[in-house]
Each structure stands twice: as structure tokens, then as C-alpha cells.
CHARMM internal coordinates of N, CA and C (Angstrom, degrees):
IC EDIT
DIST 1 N 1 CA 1.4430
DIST 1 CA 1 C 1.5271
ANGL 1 N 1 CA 1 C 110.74
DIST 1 C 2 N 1.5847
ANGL 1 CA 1 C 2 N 111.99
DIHE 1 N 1 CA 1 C 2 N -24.94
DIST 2 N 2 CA 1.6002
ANGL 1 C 2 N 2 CA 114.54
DIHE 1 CA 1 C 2 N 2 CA 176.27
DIST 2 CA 2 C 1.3207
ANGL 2 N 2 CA 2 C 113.35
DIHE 1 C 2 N 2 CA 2 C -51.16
DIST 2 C 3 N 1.6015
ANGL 2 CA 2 C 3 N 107.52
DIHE 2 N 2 CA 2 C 3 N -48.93
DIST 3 N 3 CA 1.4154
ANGL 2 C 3 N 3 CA 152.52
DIHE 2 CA 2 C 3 N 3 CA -153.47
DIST 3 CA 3 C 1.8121
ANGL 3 N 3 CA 3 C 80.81
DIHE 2 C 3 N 3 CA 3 C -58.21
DIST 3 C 4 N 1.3979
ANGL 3 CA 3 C 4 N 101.90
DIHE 3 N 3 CA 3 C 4 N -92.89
DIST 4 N 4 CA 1.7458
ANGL 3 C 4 N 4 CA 102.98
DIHE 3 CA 3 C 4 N 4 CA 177.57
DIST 4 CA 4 C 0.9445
ANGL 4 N 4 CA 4 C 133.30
DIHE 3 C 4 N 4 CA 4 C -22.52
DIST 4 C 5 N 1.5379
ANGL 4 CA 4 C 5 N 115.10
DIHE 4 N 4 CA 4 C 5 N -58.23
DIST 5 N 5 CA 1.4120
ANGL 4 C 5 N 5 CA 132.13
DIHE 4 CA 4 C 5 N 5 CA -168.85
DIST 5 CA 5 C 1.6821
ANGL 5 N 5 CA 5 C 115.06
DIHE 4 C 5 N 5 CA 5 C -65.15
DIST 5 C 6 N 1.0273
ANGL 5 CA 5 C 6 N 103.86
DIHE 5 N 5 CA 5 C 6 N -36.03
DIST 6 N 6 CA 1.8994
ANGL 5 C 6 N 6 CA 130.34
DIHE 5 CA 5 C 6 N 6 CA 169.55
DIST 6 CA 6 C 1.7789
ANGL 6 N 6 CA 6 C 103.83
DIHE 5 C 6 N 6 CA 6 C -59.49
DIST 6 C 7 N 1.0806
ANGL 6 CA 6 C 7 N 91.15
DIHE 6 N 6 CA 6 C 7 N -47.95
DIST 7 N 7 CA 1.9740
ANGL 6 C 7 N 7 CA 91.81
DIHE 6 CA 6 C 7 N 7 CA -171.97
DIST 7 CA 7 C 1.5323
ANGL 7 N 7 CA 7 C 93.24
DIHE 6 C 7 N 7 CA 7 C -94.26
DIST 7 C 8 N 0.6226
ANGL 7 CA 7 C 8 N 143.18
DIHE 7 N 7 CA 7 C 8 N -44.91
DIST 8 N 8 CA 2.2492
ANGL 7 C 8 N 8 CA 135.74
DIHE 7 CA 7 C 8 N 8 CA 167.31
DIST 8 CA 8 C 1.3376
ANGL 8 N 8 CA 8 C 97.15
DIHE 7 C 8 N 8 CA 8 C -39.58
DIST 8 C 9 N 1.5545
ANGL 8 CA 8 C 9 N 120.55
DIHE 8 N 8 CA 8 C 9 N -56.22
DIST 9 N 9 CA 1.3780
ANGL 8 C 9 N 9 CA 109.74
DIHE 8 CA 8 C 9 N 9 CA -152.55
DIST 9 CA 9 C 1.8316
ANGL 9 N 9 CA 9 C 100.08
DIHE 8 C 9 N 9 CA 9 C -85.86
DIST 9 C 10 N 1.4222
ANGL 9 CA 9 C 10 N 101.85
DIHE 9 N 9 CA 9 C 10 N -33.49
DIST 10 N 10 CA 1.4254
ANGL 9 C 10 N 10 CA 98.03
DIHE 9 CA 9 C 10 N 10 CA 177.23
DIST 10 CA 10 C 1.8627
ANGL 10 N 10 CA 10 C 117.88
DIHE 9 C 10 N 10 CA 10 C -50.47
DIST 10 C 11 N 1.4203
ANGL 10 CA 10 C 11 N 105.30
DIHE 10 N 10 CA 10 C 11 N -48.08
DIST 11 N 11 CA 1.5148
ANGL 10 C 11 N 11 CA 114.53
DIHE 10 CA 10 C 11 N 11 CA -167.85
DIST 11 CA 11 C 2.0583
ANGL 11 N 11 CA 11 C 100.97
DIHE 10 C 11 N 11 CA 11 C -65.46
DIST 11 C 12 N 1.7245
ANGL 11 CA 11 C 12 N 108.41
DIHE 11 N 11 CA 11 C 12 N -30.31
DIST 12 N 12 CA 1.7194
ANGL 11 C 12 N 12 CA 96.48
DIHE 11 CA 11 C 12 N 12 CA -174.45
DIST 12 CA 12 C 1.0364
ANGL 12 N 12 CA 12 C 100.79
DIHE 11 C 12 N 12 CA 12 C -82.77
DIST 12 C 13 N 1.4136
ANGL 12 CA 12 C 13 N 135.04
DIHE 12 N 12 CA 12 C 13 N -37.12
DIST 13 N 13 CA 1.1733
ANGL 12 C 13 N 13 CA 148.02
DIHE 12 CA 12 C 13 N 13 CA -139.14
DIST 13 CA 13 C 2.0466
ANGL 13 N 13 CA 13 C 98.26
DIHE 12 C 13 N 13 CA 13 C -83.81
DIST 13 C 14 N 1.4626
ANGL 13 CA 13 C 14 N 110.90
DIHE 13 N 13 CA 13 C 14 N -19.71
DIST 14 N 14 CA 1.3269
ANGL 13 C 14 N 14 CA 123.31
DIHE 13 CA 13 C 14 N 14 CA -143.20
DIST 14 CA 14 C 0.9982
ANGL 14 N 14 CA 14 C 143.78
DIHE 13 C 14 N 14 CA 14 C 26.03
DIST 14 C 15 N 1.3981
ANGL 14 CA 14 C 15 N 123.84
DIHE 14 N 14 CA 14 C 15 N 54.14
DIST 15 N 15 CA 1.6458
ANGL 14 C 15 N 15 CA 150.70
DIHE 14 CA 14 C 15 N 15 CA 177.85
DIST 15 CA 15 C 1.6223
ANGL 15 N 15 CA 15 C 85.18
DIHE 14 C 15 N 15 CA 15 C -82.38
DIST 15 C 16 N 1.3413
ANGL 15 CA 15 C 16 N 116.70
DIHE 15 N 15 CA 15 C 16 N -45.49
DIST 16 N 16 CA 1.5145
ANGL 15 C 16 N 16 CA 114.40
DIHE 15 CA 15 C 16 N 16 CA -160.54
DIST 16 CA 16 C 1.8762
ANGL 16 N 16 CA 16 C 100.26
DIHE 15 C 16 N 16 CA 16 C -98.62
DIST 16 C 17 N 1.6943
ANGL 16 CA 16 C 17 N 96.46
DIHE 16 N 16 CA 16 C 17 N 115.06
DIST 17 N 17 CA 2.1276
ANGL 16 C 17 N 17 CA 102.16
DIHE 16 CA 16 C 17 N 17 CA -171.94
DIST 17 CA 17 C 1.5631
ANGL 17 N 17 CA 17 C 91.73
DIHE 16 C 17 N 17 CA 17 C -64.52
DIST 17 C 18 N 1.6287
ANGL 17 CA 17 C 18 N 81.37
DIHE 17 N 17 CA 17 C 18 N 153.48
DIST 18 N 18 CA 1.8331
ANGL 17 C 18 N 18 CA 84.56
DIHE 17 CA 17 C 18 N 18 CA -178.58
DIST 18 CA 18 C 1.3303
ANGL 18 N 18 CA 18 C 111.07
DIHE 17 C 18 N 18 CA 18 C -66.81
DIST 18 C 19 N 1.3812
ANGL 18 CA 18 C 19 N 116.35
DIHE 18 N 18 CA 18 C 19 N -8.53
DIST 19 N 19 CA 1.8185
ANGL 18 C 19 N 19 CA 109.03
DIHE 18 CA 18 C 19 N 19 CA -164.74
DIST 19 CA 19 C 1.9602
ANGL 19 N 19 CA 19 C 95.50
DIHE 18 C 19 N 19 CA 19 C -87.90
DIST 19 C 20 N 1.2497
ANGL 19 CA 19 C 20 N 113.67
DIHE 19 N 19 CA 19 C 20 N -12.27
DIST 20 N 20 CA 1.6885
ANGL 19 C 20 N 20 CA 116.09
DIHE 19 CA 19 C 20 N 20 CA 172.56
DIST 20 CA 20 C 1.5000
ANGL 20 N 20 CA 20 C 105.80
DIHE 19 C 20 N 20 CA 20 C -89.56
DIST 20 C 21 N 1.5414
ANGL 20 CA 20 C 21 N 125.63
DIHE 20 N 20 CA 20 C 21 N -15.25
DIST 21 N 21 CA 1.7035
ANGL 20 C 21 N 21 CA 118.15
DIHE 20 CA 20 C 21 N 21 CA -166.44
DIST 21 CA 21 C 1.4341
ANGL 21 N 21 CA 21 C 102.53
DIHE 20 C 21 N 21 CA 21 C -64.08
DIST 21 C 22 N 1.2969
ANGL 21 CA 21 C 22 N 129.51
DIHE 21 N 21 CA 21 C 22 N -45.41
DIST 22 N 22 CA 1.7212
ANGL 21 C 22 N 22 CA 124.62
DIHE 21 CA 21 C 22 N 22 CA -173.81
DIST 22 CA 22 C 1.2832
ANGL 22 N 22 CA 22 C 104.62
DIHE 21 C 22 N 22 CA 22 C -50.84
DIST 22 C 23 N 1.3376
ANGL 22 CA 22 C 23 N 133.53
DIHE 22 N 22 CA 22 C 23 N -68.96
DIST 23 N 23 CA 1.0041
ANGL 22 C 23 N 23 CA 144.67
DIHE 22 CA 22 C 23 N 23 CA 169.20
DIST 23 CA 23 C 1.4355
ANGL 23 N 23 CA 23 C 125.22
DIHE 22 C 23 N 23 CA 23 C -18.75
DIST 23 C 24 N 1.5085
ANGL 23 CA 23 C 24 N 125.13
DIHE 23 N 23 CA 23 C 24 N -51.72
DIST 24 N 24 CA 1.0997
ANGL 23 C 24 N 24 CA 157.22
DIHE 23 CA 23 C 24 N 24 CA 172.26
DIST 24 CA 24 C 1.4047
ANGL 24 N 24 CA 24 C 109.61
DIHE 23 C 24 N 24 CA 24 C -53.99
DIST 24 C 25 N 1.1770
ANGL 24 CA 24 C 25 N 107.04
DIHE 24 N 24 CA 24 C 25 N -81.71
DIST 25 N 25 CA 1.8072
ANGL 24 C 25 N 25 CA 131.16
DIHE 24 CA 24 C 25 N 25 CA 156.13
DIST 25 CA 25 C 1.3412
ANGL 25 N 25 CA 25 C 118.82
DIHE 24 C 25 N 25 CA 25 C -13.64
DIST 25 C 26 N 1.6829
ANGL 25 CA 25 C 26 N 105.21
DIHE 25 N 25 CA 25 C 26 N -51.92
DIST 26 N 26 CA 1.6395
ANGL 25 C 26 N 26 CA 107.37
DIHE 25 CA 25 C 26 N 26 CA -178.44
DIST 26 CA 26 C 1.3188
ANGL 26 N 26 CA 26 C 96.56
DIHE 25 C 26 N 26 CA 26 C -82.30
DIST 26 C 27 N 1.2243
ANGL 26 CA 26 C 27 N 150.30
DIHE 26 N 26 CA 26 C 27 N -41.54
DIST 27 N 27 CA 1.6769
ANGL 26 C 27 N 27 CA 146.54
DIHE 26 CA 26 C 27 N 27 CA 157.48
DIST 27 CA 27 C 1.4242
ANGL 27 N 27 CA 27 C 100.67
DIHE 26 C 27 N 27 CA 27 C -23.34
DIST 27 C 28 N 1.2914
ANGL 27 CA 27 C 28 N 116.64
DIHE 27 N 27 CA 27 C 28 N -77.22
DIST 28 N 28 CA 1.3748
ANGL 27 C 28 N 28 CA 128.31
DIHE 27 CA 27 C 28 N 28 CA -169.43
DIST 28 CA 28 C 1.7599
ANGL 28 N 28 CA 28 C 103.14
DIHE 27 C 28 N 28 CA 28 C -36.75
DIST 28 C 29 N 1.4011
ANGL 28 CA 28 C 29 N 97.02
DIHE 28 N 28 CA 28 C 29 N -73.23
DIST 29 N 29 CA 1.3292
ANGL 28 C 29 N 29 CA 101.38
DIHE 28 CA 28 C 29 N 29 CA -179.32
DIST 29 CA 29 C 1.7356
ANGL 29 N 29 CA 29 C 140.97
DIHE 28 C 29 N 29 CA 29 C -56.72
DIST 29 C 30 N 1.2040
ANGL 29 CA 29 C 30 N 97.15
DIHE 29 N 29 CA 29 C 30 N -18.96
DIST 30 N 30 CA 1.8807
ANGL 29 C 30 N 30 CA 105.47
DIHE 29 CA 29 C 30 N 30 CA 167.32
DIST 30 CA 30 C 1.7221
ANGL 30 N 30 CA 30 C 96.40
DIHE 29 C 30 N 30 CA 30 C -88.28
DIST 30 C 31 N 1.0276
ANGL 30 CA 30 C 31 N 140.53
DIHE 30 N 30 CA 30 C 31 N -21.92
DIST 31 N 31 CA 1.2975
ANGL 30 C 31 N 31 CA 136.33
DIHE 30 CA 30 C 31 N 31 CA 174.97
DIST 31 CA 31 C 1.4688
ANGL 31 N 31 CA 31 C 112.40
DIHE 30 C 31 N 31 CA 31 C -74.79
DIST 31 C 32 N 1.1765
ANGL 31 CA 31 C 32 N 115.01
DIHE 31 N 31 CA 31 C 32 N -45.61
DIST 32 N 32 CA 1.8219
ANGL 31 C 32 N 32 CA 108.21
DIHE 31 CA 31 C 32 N 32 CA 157.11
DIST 32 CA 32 C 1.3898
ANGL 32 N 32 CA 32 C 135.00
DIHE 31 C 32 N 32 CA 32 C -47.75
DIST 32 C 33 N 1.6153
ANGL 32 CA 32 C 33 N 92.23
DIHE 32 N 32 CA 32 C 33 N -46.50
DIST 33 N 33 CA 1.8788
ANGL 32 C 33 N 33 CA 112.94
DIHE 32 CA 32 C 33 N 33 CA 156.90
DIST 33 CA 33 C 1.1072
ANGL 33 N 33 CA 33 C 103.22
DIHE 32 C 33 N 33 CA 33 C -30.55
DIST 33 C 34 N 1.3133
ANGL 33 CA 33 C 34 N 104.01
DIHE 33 N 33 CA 33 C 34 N -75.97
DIST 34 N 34 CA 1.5336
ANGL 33 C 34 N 34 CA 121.96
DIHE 33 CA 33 C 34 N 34 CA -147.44
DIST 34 CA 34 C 1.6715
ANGL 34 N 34 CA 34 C 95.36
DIHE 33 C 34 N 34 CA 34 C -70.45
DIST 34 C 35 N 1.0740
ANGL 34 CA 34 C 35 N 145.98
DIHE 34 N 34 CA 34 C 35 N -52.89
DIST 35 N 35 CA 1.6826
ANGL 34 C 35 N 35 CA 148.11
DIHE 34 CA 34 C 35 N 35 CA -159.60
DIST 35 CA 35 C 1.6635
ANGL 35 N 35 CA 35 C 96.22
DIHE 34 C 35 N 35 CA 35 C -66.37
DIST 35 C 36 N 1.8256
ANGL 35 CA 35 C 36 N 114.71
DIHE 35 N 35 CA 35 C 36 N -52.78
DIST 36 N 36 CA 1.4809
ANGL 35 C 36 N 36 CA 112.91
DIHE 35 CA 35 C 36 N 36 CA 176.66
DIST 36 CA 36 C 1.3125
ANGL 36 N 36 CA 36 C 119.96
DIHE 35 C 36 N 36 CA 36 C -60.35
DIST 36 C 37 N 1.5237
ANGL 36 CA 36 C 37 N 118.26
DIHE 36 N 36 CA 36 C 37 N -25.88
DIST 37 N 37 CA 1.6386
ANGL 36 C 37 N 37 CA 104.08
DIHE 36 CA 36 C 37 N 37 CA 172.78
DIST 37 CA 37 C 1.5873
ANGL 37 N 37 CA 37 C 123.01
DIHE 36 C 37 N 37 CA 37 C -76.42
DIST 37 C 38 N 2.1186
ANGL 37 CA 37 C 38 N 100.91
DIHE 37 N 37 CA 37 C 38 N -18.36
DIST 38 N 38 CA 1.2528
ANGL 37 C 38 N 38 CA 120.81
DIHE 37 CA 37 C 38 N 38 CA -167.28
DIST 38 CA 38 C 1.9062
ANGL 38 N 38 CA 38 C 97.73
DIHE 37 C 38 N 38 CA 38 C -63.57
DIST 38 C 39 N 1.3997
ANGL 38 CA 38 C 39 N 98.35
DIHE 38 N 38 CA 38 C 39 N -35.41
DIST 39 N 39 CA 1.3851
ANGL 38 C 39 N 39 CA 106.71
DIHE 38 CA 38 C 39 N 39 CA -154.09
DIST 39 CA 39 C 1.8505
ANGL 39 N 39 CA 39 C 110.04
DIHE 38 C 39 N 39 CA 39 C -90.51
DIST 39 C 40 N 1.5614
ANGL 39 CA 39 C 40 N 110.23
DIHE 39 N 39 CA 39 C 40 N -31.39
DIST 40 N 40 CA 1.3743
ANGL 39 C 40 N 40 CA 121.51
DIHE 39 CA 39 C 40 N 40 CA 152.92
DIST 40 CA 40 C 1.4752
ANGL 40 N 40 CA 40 C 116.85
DIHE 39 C 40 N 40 CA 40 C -40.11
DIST 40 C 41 N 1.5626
ANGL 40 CA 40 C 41 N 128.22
DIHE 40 N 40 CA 40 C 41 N -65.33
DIST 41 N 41 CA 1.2124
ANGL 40 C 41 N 41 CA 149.75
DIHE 40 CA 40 C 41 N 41 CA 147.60
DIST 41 CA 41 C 1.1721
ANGL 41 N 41 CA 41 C 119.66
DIHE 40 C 41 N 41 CA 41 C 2.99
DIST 41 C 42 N 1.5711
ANGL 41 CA 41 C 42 N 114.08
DIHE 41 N 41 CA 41 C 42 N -67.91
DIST 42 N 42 CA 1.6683
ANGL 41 C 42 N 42 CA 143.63
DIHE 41 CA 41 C 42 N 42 CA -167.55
DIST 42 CA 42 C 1.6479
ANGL 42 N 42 CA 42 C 84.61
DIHE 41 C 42 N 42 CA 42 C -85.54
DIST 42 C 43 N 0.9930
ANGL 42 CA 42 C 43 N 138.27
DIHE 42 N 42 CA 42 C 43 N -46.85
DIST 43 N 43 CA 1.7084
ANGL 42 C 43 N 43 CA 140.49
DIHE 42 CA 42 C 43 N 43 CA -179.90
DIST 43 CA 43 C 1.2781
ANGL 43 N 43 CA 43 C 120.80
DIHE 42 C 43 N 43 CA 43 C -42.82
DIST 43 C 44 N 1.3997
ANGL 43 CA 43 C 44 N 99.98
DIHE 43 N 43 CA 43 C 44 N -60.01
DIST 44 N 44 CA 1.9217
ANGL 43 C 44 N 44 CA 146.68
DIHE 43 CA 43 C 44 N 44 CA -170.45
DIST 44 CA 44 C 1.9651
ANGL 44 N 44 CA 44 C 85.11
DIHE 43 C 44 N 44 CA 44 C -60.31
DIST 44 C 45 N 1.2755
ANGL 44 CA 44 C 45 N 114.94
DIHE 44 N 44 CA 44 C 45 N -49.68
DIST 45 N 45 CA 1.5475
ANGL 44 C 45 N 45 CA 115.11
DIHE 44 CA 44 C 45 N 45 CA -160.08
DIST 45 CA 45 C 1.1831
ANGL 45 N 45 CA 45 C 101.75
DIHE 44 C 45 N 45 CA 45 C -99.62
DIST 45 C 46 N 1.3775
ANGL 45 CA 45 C 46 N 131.42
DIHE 45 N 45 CA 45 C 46 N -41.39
DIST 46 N 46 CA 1.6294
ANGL 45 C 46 N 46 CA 114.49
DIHE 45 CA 45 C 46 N 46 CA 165.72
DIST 46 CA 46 C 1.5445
ANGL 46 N 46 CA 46 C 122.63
DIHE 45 C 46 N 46 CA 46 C -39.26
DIST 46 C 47 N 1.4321
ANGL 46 CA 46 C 47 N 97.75
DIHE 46 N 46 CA 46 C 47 N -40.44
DIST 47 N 47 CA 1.5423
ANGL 46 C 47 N 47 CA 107.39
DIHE 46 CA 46 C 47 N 47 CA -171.34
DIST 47 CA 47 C 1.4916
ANGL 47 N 47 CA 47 C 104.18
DIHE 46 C 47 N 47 CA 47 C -67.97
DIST 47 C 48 N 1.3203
ANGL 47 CA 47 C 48 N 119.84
DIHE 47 N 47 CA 47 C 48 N -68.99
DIST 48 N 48 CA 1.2557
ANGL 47 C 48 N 48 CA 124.23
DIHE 47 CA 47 C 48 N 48 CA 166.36
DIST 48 CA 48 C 1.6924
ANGL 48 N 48 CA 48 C 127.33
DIHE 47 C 48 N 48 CA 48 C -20.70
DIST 48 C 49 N 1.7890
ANGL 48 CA 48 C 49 N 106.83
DIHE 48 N 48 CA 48 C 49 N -50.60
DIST 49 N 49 CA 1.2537
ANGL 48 C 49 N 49 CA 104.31
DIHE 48 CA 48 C 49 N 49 CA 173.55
DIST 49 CA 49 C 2.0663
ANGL 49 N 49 CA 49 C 110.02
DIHE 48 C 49 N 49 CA 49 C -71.68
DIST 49 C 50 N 0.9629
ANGL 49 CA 49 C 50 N 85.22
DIHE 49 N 49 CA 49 C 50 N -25.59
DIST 50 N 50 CA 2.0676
ANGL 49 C 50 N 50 CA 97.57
DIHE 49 CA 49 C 50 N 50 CA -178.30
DIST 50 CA 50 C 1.6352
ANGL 50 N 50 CA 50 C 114.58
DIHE 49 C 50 N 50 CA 50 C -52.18
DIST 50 C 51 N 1.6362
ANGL 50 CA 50 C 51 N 105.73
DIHE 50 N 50 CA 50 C 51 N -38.54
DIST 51 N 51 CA 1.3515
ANGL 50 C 51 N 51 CA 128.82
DIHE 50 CA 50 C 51 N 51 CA -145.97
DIST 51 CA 51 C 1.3345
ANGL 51 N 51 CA 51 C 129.48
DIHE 50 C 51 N 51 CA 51 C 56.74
DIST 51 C 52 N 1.7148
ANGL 51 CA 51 C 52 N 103.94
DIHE 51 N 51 CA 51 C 52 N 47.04
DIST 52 N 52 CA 1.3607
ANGL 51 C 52 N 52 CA 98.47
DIHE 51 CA 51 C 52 N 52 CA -177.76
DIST 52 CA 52 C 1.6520
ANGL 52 N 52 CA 52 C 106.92
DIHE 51 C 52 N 52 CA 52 C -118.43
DIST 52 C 53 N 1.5992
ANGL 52 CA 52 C 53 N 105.20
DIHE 52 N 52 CA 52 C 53 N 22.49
DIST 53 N 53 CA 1.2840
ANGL 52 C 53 N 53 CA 97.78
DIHE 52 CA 52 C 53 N 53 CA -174.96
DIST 53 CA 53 C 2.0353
ANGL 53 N 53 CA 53 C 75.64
DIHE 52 C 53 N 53 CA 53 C -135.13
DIST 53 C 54 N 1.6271
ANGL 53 CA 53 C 54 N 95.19
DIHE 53 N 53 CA 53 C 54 N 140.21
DIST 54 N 54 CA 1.5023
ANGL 53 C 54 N 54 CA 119.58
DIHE 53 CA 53 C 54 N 54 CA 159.67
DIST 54 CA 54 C 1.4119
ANGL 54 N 54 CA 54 C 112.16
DIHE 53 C 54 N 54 CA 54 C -90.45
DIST 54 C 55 N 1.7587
ANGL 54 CA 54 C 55 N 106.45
DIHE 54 N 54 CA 54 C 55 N 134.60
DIST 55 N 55 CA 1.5830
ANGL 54 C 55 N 55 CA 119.98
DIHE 54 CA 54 C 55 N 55 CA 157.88
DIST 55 CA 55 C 1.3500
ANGL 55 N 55 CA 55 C 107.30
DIHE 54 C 55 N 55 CA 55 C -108.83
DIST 55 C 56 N 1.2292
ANGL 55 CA 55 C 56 N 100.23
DIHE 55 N 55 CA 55 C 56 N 134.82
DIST 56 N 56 CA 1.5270
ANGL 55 C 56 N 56 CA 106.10
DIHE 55 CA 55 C 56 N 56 CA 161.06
DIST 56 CA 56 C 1.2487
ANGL 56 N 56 CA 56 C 117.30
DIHE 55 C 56 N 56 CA 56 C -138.03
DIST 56 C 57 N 1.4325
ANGL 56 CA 56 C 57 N 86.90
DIHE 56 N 56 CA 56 C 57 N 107.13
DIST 57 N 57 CA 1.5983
ANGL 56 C 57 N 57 CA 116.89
DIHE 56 CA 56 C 57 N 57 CA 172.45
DIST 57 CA 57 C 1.8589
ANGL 57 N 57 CA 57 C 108.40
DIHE 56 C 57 N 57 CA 57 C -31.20
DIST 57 C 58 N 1.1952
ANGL 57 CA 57 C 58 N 105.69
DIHE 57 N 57 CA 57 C 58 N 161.04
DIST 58 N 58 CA 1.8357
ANGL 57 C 58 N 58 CA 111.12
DIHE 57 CA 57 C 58 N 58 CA 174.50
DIST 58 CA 58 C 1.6629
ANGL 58 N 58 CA 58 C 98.24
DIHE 57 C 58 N 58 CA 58 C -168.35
DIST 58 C 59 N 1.0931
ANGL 58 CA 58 C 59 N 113.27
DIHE 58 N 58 CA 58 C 59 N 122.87
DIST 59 N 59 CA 1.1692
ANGL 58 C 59 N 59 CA 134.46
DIHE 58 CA 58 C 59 N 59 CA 163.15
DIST 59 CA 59 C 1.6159
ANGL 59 N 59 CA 59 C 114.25
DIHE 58 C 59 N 59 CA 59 C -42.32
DIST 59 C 60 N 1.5451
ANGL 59 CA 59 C 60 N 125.95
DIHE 59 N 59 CA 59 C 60 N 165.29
DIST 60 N 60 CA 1.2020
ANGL 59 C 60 N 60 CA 122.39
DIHE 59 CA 59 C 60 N 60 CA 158.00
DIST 60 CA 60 C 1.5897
ANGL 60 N 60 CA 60 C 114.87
DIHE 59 C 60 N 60 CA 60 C 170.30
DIST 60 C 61 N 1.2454
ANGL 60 CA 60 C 61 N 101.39
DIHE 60 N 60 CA 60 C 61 N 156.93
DIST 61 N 61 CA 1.7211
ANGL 60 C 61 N 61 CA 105.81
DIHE 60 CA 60 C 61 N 61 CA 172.58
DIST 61 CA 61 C 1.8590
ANGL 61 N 61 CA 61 C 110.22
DIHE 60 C 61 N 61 CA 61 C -70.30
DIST 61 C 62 N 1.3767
ANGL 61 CA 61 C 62 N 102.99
DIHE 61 N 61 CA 61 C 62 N 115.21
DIST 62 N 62 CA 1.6658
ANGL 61 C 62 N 62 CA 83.75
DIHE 61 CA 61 C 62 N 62 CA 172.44
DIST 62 CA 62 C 1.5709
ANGL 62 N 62 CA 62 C 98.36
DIHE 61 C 62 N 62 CA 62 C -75.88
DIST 62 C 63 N 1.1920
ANGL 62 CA 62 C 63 N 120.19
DIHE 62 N 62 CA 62 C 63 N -42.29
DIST 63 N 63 CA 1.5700
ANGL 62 C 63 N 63 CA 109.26
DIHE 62 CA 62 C 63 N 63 CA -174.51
DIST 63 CA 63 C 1.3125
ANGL 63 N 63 CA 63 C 152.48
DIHE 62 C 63 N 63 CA 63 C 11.06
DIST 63 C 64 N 2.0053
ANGL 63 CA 63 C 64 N 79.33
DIHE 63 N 63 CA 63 C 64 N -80.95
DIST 64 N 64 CA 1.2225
ANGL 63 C 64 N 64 CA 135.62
DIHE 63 CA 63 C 64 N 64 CA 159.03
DIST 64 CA 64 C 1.4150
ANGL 64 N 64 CA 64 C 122.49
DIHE 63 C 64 N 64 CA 64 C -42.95
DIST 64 C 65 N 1.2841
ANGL 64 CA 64 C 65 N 108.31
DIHE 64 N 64 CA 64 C 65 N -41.69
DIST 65 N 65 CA 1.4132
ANGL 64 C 65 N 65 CA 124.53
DIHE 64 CA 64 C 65 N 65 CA -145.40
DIST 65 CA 65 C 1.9847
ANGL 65 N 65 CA 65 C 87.28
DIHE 64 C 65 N 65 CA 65 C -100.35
DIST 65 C 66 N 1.1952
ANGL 65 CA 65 C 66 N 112.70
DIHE 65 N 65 CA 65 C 66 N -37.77
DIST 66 N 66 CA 1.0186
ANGL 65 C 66 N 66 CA 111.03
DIHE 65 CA 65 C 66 N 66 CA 175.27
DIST 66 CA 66 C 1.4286
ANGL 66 N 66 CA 66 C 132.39
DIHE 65 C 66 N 66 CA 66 C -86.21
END
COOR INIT
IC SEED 1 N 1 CA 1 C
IC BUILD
């Protein structure tokens, strides 16, 4: 979140030249990716420990599958 907050403030602030902001931006933006799946994740397992989320198991050939 340092990571982000550093390149946001760099690009308003204009420390960061506009011809580096795209660049920047796509940083910014796979790091949101990446924190929202982090945080889905931590969600996905609360629930799980809660019992408010069902697994259902399914059989299969890995074999096959591979």
C-alpha cells in the first residue's frame, strides 16, 4: 500500500513526468489486483473458518486432466 500511495502521490504531486505516469499507473494498478484477490482470499477463509461457506468435494482423474 506504501508502494501505491508513493506512485499516486508522485504522479499529482508531479515528481512523477507525465511521459513515466502510464507506466506508473499499470504498477499501481496490478497492485490493487493483486491486494483485492489478497483480501478475497482472507474473506474466502474467514468464511470457511465461520462455516458459512460450503465445499464440495468432487472426485476426479488427475491423469486425464493432465
Amino acid at each position: 500500500m506504501t508502494t501505491i500511495g508513493g506512485f499516486i502521490d508522485g504522479i499529482l504531486d508531479g515528481t512523477i513526468d507525465s511521459e513515466n505516469q502510464s507506466k506508473y499507473l499499470k504498477i499501481v494498478s496490478d497492485e490493487i489486483k493483486r491486494l483485492s484477490r489478497l483480501v478475497t482470499g482472507m474473506l474466502n477463509m474467514s468464511k470457511l473458518e465461520a462455516g458459512e461457506l460450503d465445499i464440495n468435494p468432487v472426485q476426479f482423474d488427475i491423469s486425464e486432466m493432465l
